[in-house]
C-alpha positions as CSV (number, residue, x, y, z in Angstrom):
1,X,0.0,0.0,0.0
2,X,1.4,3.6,-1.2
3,X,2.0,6.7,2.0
4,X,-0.6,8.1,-0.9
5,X,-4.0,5.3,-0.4
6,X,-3.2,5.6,3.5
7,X,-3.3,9.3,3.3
8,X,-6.3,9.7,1.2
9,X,-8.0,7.1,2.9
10,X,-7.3,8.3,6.5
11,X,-8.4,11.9,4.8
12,X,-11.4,10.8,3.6
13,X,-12.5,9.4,6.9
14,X,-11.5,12.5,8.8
15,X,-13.8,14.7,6.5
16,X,-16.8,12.2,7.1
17,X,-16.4,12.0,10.8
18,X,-16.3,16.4,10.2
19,X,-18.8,16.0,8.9
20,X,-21.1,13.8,11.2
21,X,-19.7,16.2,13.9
22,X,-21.2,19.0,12.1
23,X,-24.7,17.5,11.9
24,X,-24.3,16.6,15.8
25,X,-23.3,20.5,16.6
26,X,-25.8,21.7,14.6
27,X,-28.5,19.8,16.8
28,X,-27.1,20.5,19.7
29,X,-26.9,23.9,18.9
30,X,-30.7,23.8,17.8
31,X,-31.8,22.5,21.2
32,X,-29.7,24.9,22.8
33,X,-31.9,27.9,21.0
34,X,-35.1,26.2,21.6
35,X,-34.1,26.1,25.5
36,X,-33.1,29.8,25.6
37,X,-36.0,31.0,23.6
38,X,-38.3,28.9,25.4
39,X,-37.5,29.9,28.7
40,X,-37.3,33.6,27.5
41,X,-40.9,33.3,26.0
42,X,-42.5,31.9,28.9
43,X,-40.8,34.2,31.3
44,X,-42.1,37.3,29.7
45,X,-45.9,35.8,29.7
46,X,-45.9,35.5,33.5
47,X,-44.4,39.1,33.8
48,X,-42.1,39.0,37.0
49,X,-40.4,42.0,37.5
50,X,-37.9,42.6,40.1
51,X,-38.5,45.5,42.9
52,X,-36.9,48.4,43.0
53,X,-33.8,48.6,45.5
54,X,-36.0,51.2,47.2
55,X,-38.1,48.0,48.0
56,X,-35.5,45.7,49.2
57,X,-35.1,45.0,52.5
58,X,-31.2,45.2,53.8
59,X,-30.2,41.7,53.3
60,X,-31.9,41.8,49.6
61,X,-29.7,44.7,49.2
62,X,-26.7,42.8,50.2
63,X,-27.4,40.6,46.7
64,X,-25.8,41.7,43.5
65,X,-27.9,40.1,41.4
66,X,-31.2,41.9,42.7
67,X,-29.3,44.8,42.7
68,X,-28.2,44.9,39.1
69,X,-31.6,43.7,37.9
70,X,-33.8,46.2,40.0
71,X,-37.0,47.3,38.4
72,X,-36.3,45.1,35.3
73,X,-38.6,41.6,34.1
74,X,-37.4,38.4,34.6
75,X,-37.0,36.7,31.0
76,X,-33.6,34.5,31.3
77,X,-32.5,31.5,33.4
78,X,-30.0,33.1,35.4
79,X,-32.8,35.8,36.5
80,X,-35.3,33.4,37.3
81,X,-32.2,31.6,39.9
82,X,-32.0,34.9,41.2
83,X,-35.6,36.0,41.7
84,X,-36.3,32.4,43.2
85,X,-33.7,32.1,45.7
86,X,-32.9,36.4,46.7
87,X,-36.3,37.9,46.2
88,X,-39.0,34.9,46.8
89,X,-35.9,32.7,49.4
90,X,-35.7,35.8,51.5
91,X,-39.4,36.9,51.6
92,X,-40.7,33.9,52.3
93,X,-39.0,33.3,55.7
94,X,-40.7,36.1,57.0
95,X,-44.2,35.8,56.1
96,X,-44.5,33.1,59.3
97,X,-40.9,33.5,61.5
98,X,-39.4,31.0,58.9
99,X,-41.8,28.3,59.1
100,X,-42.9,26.7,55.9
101,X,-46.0,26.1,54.3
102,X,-46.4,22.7,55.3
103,X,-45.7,23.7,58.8
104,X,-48.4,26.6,58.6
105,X,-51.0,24.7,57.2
106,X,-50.5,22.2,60.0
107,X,-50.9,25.1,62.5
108,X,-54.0,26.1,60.4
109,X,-55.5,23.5,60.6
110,X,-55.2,22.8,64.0
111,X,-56.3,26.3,64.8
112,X,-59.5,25.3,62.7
113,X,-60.5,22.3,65.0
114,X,-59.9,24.8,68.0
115,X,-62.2,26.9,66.3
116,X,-65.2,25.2,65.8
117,X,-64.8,23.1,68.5
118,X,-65.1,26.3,70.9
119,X,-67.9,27.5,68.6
120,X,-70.0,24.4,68.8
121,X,-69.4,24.8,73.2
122,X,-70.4,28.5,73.1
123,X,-66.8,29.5,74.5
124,X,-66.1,33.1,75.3
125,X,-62.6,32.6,72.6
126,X,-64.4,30.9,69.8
127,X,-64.3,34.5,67.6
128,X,-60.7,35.0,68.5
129,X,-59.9,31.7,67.9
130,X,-61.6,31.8,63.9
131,X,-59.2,35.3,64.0
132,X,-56.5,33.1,64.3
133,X,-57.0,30.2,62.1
134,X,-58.4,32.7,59.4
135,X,-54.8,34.4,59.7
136,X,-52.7,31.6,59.7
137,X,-54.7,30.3,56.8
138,X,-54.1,33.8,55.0
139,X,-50.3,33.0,55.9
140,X,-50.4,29.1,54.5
141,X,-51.9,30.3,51.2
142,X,-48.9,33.0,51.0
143,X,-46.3,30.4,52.1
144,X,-47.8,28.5,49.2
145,X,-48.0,30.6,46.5
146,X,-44.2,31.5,47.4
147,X,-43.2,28.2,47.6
148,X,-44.5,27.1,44.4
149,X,-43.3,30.0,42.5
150,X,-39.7,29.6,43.6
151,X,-39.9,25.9,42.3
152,X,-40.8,26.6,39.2
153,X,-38.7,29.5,38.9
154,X,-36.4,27.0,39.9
155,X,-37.3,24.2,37.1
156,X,-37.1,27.2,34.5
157,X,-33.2,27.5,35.5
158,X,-32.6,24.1,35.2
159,X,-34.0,23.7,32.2
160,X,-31.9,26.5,30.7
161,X,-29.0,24.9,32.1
162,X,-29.7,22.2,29.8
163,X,-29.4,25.0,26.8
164,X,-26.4,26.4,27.8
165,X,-24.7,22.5,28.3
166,X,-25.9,21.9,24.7
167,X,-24.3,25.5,23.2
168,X,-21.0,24.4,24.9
169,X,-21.5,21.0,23.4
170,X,-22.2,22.0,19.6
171,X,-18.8,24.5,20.3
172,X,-16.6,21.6,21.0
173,X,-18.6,19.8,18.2
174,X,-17.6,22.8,16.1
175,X,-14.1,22.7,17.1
176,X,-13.6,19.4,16.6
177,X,-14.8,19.6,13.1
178,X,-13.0,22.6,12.3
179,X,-9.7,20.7,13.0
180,X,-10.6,17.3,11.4
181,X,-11.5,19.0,8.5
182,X,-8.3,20.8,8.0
183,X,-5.7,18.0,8.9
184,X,-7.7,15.9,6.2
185,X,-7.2,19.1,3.7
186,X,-3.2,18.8,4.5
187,X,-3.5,14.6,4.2
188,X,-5.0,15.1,0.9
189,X,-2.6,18.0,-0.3
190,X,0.0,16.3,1.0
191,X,-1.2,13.1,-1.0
192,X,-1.7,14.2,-4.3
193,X,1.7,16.9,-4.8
194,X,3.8,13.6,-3.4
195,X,4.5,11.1,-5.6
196,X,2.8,8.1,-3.9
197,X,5.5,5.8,-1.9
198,X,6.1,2.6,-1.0
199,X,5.1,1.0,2.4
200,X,8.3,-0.3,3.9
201,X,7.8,-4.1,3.5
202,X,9.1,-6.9,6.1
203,X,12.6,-8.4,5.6
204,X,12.1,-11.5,3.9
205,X,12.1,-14.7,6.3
206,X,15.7,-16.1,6.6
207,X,14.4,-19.5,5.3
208,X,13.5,-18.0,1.9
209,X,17.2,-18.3,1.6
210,X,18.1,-21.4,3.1
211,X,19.9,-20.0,5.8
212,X,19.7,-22.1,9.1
213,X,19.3,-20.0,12.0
């Protein structure tokens, strides 16, 4: 076999597998759009805006993030992270001294049983009792609400996560290709202005010549 077949064949193969590396980047990079735009369109629907850093409290303050998006809507991955875990993580501990909804709602209901209970007996505290339970219940909803808006604020980061892992994926992809597809360029230059050479072949086997070794 010539230094010129293995050079066109190992060219050859280098521009296929560019190729096939292409196609790959190319979908990556298509998922990786679909993610960011995605995210970025479903964002602006629920239009969350960040407050003002008139409105934050101290340790909000204290958060770059909130700081640098003040006033502005919440359309990307990264803002959603931040809204979720600086605006809603921070506000939310303080709707009920830190206790969570499931915690509320179990205080609640409790309250509720007290309630009606002490209403059914005629007690003197049944009114101030259905004060309480009707504010803690006011508080569970909040908790709620709060909760389940920073998970899927949360999920919406995640998911462009995803996008941003396929972007860096079709780039390598890219890369990758880009040099594959120039070394097989040089192979096949270097193939076709060479005059094609001989593969070195084995010595021949001492018995061929009736030497006795």
């Amino acid at each position: 076999m010539t230094r010129r077949t293995l050079d066109v064949v190992f060219s050859v193969a280098g521009l296929v597998l560019a190729v096939l590396l292409l196609i790959l980047g190319a979908v990556l990079q298509n998922q990786a759009n679909f993610a960011h735009s995605y995210v970025k369109n479903q964002l602006y629907l629920q239009q969350i805006t960040f407050n003002p850093v008139a409105k934050l409290s101290a340790a909000q303050r204290a958060q770059s993030c909130l700081v640098d998006n003040a006033g502005q809507l919440v359309i990307s991955g990264s803002q959603a992270e931040c809204y979720a875990n600086e605006q809603i993580g921070l506000d939310v501990p303080n709707i009920n001294n830190g206790l969570t909804f499931s915690q509320t709602n179990s205080a609640a209901i409790a309250l509720k049983t007290q309630a009606t209970a002490a209403q059914q007996a005629g007690a003197a505290n049944a009114a101030a009792l259905q004060a309480q339970y009707t504010a803690m219940a006011a508080k569970a909803a909040t908790l709620f609400q709060g909760q389940t808006e920073r998970g899927l604020l949360l999920t919406v980061y995640g998911f462009s996560i995803f996008g941003d892992r396929s972007h860096q994926a079709a780039v390598v992809c890219f890369l990758v290709a880009l040099v594959l597809f120039l070394a097989s360029i040089a192979g096949l230059v270097h193939a076709f202005w060479r005059r094609g050479e001989a593969m070195p072949q084995k010595p021949p086997r001492a018995e061929a010549y009736g030497l006795d070794i």
